[in-house]
N, C-alpha and C positions, 0 to 999 in steps of 0.2 A: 657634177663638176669632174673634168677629166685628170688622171694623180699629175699630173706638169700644172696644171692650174692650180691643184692645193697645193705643192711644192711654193710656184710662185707665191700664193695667198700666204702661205706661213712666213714664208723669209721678208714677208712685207708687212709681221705682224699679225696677222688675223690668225689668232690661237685655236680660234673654231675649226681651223683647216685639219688640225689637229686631231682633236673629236673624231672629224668625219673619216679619215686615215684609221683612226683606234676601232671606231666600231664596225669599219669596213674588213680590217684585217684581226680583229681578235681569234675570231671562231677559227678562222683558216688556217690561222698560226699557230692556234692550240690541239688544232686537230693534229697538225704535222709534226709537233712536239708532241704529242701523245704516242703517237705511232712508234717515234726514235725512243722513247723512258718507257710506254707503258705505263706507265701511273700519272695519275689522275691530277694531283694534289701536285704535283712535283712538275707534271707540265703546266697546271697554273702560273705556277712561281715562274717559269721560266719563262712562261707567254709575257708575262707580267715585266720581269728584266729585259726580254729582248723589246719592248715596246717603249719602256725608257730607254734603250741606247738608240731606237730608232728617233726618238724624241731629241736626242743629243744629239743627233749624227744630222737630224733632217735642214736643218743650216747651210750642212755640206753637200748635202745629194743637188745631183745634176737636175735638173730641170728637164731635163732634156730626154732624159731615161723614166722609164717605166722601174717603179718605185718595188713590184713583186719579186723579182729576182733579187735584190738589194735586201729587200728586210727578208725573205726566206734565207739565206749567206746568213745573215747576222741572228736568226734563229738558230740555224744547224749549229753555228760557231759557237752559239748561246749554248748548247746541248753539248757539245764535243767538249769544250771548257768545262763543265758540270761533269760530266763522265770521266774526265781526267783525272780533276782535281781531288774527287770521290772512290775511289777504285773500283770502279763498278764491278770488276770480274770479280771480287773478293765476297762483294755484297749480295750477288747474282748466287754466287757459291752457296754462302750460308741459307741461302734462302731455297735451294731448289730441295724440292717434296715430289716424288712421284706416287701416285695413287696407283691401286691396284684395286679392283671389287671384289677379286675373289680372294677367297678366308679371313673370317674375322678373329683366328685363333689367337692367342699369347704370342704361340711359338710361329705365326707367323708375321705376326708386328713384328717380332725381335729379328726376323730375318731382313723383312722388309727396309729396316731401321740399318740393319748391318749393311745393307747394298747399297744401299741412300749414303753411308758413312765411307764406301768402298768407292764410289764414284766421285764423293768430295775431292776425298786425299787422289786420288787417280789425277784429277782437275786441277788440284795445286801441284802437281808433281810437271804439269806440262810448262812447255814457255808461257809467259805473260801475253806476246801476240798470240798465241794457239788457243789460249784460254781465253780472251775476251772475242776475238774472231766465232768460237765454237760456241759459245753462250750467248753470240747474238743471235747467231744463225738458228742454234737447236733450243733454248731457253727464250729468250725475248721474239722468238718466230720472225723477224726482218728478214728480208728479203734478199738476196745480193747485192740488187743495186744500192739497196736500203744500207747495207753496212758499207758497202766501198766508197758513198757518200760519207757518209760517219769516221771511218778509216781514214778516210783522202787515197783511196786507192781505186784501179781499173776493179772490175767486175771479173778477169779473168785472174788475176793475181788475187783475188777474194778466195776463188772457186779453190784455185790450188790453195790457199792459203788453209780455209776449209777443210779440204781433202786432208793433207799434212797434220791439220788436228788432231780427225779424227784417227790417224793412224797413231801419230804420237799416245794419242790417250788409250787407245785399243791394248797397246802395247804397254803402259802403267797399270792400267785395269790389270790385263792379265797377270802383270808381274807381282801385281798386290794376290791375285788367285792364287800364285805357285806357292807364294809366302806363309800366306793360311795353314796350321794343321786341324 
């Protein structure tokens, strides 16, 4: 059945239309919400809310329109709403570890632990746009286009946006360096 014919079928009742729409777009929607969170668990939930609002909304959708652009909108929307509301750059923050394989010393955990601790505070010390722009890019691995979607921005004001980060932070890192005796 083509999505204009479930769209009809549902506004005339027939809840199966429904169904067919849920098990057609689950995996697609939960892929793409995977991609934007990275977590597994958290794009469920969210696969899960944006298919009740598409549930609420599908009343209103056009008939006339191909239904994938529409419930992907009400995905990302789903996800930018989640992200906001959450402070992700703060959660992103506490959570970043980078691994090293060489030396399993003491005295090298405690370094290790110290640059990990140097790069946090460096990462809170930048703008709030500079910090969630640079931890989508360099932490969650998104893409340009991936975050400018996310953002609601062009791709090329990403780039710069990006670039400007990394300097701003370069430049806290270091200044946390000079601080150290």
């Amino acid at each position: 059945m083509h999505e204009t014919e479930l769209v009809r079928h549902f506004k005339n009742g027939d809840t199966d239309a429904f169904d067919v729409i849920y098990i057609s777009y689950y995996k697609p929607v939960y892929y793409y919400i995977n991609k934007l969170v990275n977590d597994k668990a958290l794009a469920d939930d969210l696969t899960q809310e944006t298919l009740i609002k598409v549930l609420a909304g599908l009343k209103d959708a056009d008939e006339e329109k191909k239904l994938s652009p529409w419930i992907y909108r009400i995905a990302h929307n789903t996800c930018v709403d989640y992200l906001r509301k959450n402070r992700v750059s703060f959660e992103l923050i506490d959570n970043i570890n980078y691994y090293d394989t060489e030396g399993n010393s003491p005295e090298y955990h405690f370094l290790n632990r110290e640059k990990q601790d140097k790069i946090k505070e460096a990462l809170l010390r930048i703008s709030r746009k500079y910090q969630r722009a640079l931890l989508l890019r360099d932490y969650k691995n998104l893409s340009y286009r991936e975050i400018a979607s996310l953002l609601k921005l062009n791709e090329a004001t990403v780039k710069t946006l990006i670039h400007r980060a990394r300097q701003q932070f370069q430049k806290e890192y270091a200044e946390g360096e000079v601080l150290e005796i």
